[in-house]
Steps between C-alpha positions, in 0.01 A plus 500: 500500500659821395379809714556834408750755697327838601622822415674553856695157421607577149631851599737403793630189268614765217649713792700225630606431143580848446660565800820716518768300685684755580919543567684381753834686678736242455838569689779532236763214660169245448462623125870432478461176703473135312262273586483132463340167626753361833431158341605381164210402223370570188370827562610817611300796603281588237307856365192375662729468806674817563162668395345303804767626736476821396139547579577294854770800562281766369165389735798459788623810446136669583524322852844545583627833356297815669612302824775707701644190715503167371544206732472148464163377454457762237672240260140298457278627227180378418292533160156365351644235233194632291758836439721304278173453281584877377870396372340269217121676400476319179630127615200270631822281650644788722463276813737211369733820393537653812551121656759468283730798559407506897660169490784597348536830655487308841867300404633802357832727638607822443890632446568836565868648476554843701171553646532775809250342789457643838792310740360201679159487300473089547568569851266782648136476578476853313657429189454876379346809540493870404788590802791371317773647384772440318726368750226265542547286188739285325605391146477088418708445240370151447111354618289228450143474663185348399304717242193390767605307856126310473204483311192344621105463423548455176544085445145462589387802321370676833338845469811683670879425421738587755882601461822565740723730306905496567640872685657514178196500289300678751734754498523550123114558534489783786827692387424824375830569314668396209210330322332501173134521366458187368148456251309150608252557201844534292662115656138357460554564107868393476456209325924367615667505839802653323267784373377600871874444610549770213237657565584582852844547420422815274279682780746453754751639207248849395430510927834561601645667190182725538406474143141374543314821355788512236358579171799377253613149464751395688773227459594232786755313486561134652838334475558113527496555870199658566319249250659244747396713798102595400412186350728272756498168284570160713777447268764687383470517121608713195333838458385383182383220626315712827297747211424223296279344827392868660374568128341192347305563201573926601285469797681751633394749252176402458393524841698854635361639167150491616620706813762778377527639136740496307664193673825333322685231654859493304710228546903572440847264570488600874198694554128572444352869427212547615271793346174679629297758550410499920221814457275301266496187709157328420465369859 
């Protein structure tokens, strides 16, 4: 029997489908941070993955970062699994999605180099708050965490899913300094992990050049090293051999040229130029 939805019904579905997902402020040592899964397999984190932790961080961050002290038991958050429905609006499957990358998201780490933390944040009961200083922090040159300490509610598809988040993380959340805007609606229509690495890369790049509202195009320009260093491949491989992966069939191109204009991706011996214009982003 097929009964008809009323007006009311048909107008918050189309909301939810059109709903703006917003930006998250995503510290700059986590955009330059690589992720991957602590135990080998077949699969790495995916696009659909880093667009779910995103949106974790980014409904986080509204708990967490208008706080002035935070202690320990601020590290739980708590969301309606129903929210994730809004990350896929036109896929009927979006439950077995979000299964998917919460899994994988759950046995996933995080490696930061040179990320400045306040001293002792594993330690304290108040990991953080607005009376620090700068005397009151210190630079890891080298840490791993969990991208998420635990994950739960979600195996048996209960209506609330629960999460610990590592100081680390939590931290990247509340800071107020040295982030960058980062577009969710822009990741949810990056169709390559490599192309919301990029993606990410090239904010950070226009945020702390200041050349966001910059009305020319501008050139950046990656060596073999910072290929290595964006993109972080498992295995060390030619630099031919790293564009070839990062840009099957010109994904690359195809994807970051539905969000700047004029968008070129050159490829030379030992580096790639990368062209755009930032003032005419389309996201």
């Amino acid at each position: 029997m097929i009964t008809e939805r009323s007006p009311e019904k048909l107008i918050m579905e189309n909301f939810e489908k059109k709903m703006e997902l917003g930006k998250v402020y995503k510290y700059n040592p986590l955009i330059l941070a690589s992720m991957t899964i602590k135990e080998q397999g077949r699969n790495d984190l995916n696009n659909v993955d880093i667009l779910v932790f995103n949106f974790i961080l980014q409904q986080y961050q509204k708990q967490i970062r208008q706080k002035l002290f935070v202690e320990t038991n601020h590290l739980s958050f708590t969301m309606d699994f129903d929210d994730f429905k809004h990350l896929f609006p036109e896929n009927p499957n979006w439950v077995r999605a979000t299964l998917r990358s919460l899994r994988r998201i759950r046995r996933a780490e995080v490696e930061f180099q040179k990320i400045k933390v306040p001293k002792g944040i594993i330690e304290n009961n108040t990991l953080f708050s607005n009376t620090l200083n700068q005397d009151d922090f210190e630079t890891l040159n080298f840490h791993v965490c969990s991208l998420l300490s635990s994950i739960s509610g979600f195996e048996k598809r209960e209506e609330k899913v629960s999460f610990i988040f590592d100081p680390v993380i939590a931290f990247c959340a509340w800071t107020k300094k040295n982030y960058t805007h980062i577009s969710l609606e822009t990741i949810k229509e990056l169709k390559s992990k490599y192309s919301q690495k990029l993606y990410e890369f090239i904010e950070y790049y226009l945020s702390i050049n200041k050349k966001k509202d910059s009305r020319e195009i501008i050139e950046i320009s990656l060596t073999d090293k910072n290929i290595q260093e964006i993109f972080a491949p498992k295995e060390k491989s030619s630099f031919s051999l790293i564009l070839k992966k990062i840009n099957q069939e010109n994904i690359l191109v195809k994807d970051l040229s539905q969000v700047y204009e004029n968008f070129e991706f050159q490829k030379g011996k030992k580096e790639v130029i990368i062209k755009l214009t930032p003032q005419n982003r389309k996201n």
